[in-house]
N, C-alpha and C positions, 0 to 999 in steps of 0.2 A: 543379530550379529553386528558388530561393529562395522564400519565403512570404512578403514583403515584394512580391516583384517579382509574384507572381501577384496582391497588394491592389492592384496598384497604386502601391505606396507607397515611398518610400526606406526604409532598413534601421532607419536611426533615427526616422521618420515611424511607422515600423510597431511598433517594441518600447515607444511613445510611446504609441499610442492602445490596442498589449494591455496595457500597464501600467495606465492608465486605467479599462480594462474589466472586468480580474480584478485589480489590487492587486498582480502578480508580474511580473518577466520572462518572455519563451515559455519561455526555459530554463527558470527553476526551475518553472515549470507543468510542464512536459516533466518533468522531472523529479520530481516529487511526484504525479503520476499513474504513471510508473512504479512508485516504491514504493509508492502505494496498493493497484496489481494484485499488488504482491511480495507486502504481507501477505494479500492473498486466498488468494493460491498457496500461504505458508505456513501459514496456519491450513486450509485446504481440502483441498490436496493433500499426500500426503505423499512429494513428490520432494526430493531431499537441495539442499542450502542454493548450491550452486554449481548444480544447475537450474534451481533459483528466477532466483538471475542468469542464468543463461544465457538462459530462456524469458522476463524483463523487460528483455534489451538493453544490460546489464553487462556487459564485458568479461572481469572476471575474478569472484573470491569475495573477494578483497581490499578492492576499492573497492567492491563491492556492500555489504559492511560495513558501511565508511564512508561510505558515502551515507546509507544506511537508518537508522544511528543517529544521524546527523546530522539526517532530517528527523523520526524519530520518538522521538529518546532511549533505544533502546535498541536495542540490536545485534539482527542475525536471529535467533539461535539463542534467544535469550530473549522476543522476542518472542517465538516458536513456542510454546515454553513455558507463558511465566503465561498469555498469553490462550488454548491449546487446549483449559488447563486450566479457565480459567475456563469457556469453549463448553460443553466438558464439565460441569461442576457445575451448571449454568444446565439444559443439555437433563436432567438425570438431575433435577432439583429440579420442572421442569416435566411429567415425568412420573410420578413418585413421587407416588400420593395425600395428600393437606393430612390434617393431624392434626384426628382426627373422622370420617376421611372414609376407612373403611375398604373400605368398598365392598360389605360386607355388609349384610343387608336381613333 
């Protein structure tokens, strides 16, 4: 069933008061919450780039692509990249002792 039709609402009544509410179409929310869970998937899991689509509701690796870079600027495969790398620098800086702070006594 429609999501309009269970508000209550007509179709355009309803993409009216979510535009309103969040500042976006339901699509492009639908949308942008998808690739929010991609980049979790990529930076989190390491399943290959066409899982990633597959387990967020992409059809193919193609337009998962172009989705992803279209709402984050940069394609999947590099986002994996700078930011795992970055995760990593960040968890290895937070655990490495501060200069001074040898840990000898």
């Amino acid at each position: 069933m429609a999501t309009s039709w269970k508000a209550g609402m007509s179709p355009a009544g309803f993409n009216r008061a979510f535009r309103s509410q969040f500042g976006t179409s339901p699509a492009r929310y639908v949308t942008e919450m998808r690739v929010r869970e991609a980049a979790r998937c990529l930076l989190q899991e390491d399943g290959s780039i066409d899982d990633v689509a597959e387990k967020t509701g992409f059809p193919n690796r193609a337009y998962f692509s172009r989705v992803f870079k279209k709402v984050t600027g940069e394609a999947p495969a590099g986002f994996r990249r700078a930011h795992k790398m970055s995760l990593t620098q960040a968890r290895h800086s937070l655990s490495a002792p501060r200069v001074g702070e040898s840990g000898d006594t």
